[in-house]
C-alpha positions in Angstrom: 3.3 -12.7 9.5 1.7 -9.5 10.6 4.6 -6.6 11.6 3.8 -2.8 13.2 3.7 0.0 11.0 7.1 2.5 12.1 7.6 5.6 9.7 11.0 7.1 9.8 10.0 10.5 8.9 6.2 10.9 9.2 4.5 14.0 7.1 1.4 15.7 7.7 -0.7 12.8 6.7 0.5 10.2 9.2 -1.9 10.9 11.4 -4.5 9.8 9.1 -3.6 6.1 9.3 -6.1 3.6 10.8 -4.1 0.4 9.9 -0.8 -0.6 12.4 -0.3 -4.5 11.2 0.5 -5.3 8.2 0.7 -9.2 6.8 3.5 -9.8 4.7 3.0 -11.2 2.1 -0.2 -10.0 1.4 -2.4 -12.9 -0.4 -3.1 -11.0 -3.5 -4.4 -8.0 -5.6 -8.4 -8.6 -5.7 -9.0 -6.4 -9.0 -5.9 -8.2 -10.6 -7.5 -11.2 -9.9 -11.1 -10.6 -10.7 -9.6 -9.3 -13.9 -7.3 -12.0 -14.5 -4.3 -10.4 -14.7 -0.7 -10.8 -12.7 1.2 -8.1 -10.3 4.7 -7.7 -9.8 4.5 -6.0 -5.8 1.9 -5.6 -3.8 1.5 -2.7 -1.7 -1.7 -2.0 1.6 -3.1 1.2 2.2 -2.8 2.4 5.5 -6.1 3.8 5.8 -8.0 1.4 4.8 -6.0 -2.0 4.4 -7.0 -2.3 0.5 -4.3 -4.3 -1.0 -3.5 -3.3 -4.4 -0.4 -4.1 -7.0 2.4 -1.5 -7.8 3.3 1.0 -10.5 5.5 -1.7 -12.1 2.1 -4.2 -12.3 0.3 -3.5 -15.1 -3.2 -2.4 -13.4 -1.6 -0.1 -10.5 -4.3 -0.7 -8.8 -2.5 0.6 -5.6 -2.2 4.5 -7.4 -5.7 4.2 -8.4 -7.2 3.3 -5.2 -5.4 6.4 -4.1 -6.8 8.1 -6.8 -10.5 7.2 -6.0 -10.2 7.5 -2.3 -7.2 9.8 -1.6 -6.0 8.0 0.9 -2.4 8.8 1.1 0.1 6.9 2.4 0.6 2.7 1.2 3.1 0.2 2.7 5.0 -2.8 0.9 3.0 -5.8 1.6 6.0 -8.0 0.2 8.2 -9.9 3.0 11.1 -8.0 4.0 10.3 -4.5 2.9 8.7 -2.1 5.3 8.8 1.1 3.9 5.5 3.4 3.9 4.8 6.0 0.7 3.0 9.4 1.2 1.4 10.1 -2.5 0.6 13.4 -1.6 3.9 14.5 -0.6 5.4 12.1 -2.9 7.8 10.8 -0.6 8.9 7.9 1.5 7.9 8.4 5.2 
């Protein structure tokens, strides 16, 4: 099911987000998979749409695709979370 992005306190980076849907679940994490590994949460970027597993996952791909790109804020791709993540400010937006 695809749902609109809403932040409840946006920072300076929310205008930088290109992605408005988001489908939750999201199907999986692609590096996690090419690797064969497993994720605990999957989380989307909101620049770009990558979907990527969580701290908690062994990989974090999610952190690291912010790292590489600096893309800065991420959603929950699980069903029934919609909260958004600014990694630059560290904080929920």
């Amino acid at each position: 099911m695809s749902l609109s992005v809403h932040f409840g306190q946006p920072c300076s980076h929310a205008a930088q987000v290109k992605v408005r849907t988001v489908t939750r679940p999201a199907p999986a994490c692609e590096e996690c998979l090419k690797l064969g590994s497993h994720w605990v949460h999957l989380r989307e970027c909101l620049t770009c749409g990558h979907v990527g597993c969580c701290d908690s996952s062994p990989n974090r791909h999610a952190t690291q695709h912010f790292l590489a790109t600096q893309h800065p804020i991420i959603t929950s791709a699980e069903p029934g979370e919609t909260w958004a993540f600014c990694y630059v400010d560290q904080r929920i937006v």
